[in-house]
C-alpha positions as CSV (number, residue, x, y, z in Angstrom):
1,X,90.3,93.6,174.3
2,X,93.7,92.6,174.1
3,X,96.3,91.6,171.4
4,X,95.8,88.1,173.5
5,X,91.8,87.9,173.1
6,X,91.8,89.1,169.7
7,X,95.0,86.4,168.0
8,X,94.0,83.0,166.9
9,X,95.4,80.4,167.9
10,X,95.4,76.4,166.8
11,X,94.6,73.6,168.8
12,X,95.9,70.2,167.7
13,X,96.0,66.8,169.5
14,X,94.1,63.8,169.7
15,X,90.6,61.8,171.4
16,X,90.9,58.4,173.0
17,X,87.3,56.9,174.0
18,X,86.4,55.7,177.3
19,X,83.2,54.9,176.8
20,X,80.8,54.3,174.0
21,X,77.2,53.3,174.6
22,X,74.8,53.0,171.5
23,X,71.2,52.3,171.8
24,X,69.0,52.2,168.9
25,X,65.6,53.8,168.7
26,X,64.1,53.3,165.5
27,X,64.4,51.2,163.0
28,X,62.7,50.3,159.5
29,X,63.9,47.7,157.0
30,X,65.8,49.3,153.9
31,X,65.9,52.5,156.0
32,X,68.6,54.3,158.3
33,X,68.6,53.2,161.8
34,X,68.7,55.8,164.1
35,X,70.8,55.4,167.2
36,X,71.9,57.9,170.3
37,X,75.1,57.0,170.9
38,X,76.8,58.6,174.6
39,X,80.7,59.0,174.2
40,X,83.0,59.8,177.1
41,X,86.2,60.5,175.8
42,X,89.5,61.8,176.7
43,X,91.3,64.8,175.3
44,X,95.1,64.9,174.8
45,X,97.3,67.3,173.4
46,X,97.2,71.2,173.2
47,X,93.1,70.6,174.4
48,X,93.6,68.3,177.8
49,X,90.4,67.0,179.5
50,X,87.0,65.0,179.4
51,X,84.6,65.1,177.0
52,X,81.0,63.8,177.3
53,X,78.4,63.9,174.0
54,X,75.6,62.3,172.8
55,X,75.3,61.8,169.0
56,X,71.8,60.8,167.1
57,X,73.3,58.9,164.2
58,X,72.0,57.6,160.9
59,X,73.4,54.6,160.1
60,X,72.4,52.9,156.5
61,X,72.5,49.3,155.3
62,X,75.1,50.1,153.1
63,X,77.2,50.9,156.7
64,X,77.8,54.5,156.3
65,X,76.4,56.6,158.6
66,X,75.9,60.6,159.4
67,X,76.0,61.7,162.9
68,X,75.6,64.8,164.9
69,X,76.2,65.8,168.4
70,X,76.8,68.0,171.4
71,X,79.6,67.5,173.4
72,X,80.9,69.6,176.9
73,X,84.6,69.3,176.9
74,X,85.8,70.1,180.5
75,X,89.6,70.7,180.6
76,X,92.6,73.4,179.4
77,X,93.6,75.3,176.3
78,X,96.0,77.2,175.7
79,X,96.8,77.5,180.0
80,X,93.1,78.5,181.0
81,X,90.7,76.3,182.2
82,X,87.3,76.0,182.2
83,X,84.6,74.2,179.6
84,X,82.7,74.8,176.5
85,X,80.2,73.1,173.9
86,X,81.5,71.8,170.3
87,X,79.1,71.1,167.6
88,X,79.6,68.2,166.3
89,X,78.7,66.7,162.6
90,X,80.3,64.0,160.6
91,X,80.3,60.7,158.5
92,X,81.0,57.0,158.5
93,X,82.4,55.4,155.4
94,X,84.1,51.9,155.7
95,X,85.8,52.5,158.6
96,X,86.6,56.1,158.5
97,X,84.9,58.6,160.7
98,X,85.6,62.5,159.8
99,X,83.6,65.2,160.7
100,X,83.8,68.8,161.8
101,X,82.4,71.0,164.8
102,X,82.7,74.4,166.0
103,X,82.4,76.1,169.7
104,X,79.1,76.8,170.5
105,X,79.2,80.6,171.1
106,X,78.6,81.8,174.7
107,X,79.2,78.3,175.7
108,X,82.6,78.8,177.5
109,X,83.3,78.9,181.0
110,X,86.0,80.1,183.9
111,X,88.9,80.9,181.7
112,X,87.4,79.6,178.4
113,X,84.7,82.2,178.7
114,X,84.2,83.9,175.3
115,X,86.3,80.8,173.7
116,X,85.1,80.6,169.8
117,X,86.2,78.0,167.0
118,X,86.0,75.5,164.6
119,X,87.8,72.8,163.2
120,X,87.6,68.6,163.0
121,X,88.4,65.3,164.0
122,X,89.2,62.0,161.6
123,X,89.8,58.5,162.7
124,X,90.2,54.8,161.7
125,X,87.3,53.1,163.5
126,X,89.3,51.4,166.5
127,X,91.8,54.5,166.8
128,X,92.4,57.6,168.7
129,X,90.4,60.1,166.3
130,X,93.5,63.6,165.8
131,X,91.6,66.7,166.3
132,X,92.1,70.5,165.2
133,X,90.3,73.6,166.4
134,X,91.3,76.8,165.1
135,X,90.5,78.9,167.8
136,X,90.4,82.8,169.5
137,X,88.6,84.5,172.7
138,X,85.9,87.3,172.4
């Protein structure tokens, strides 16, 4: 490999959503609802592109929430292009959403083949979420 594929790199930027479509499928008084909720999203920054997930989410009386997902980001980093998969997991407390996610390996394509990393997002609900992904090639 190179010195290029082997050095890390960080990604930083921010998401602003397009779309966002929940649709609850179960739920039990005093218990969690559970929702899939489909996202389309637009990245901005040193990641540029669309991103589509679905996240199943938790969401308890109390109005926190856990969530997880799978999003295919289809765009550019650092000047290749292609897509990949992020794994996505994270919280809702008052109106805070964190959460982390890494690259799903082997999920990179065109010139984001072999793309690995991990990192976050965090956002006031309402606002453009700011992203990192700490990032390299294989």
């Amino acid at each position: 490999m190179s010195e290029t594929e082997n050095s890390r790199g960080r990604a930083t930027g921010r998401i602003v959503v397009g779309t966002y479509e929940p649709r609850a499928w179960s739920d039990v008084e005093g218990a969690p609802t559970l929702s899939l909720i489909h996202v389309v999203e637009t990245f901005e920054g040193d990641i540029e592109g669309q991103g589509e997930v679905y996240f199943v989410q938790a969401a308890r009386p109390d109005g926190t929430a856990s969530f997880v997902g799978q999003e295919r980001v289809t765009g550019s980093l650092a000047g290749r292009t292609g897509s990949f998969v992020f794994q996505d997991a994270g919280t809702l407390e008052g109106s805070l959403v964190r959460g982390t996610w890494f690259v799903v390996p082997g999920s990179g394509t065109g010139g984001l083949a072999g793309l690995r990393g991990e990192g976050g997002f965090e956002a006031e609900l309402g606002q453009h979420a700011q992203i990192t992904l700490d990032y390299w090639f294989e």
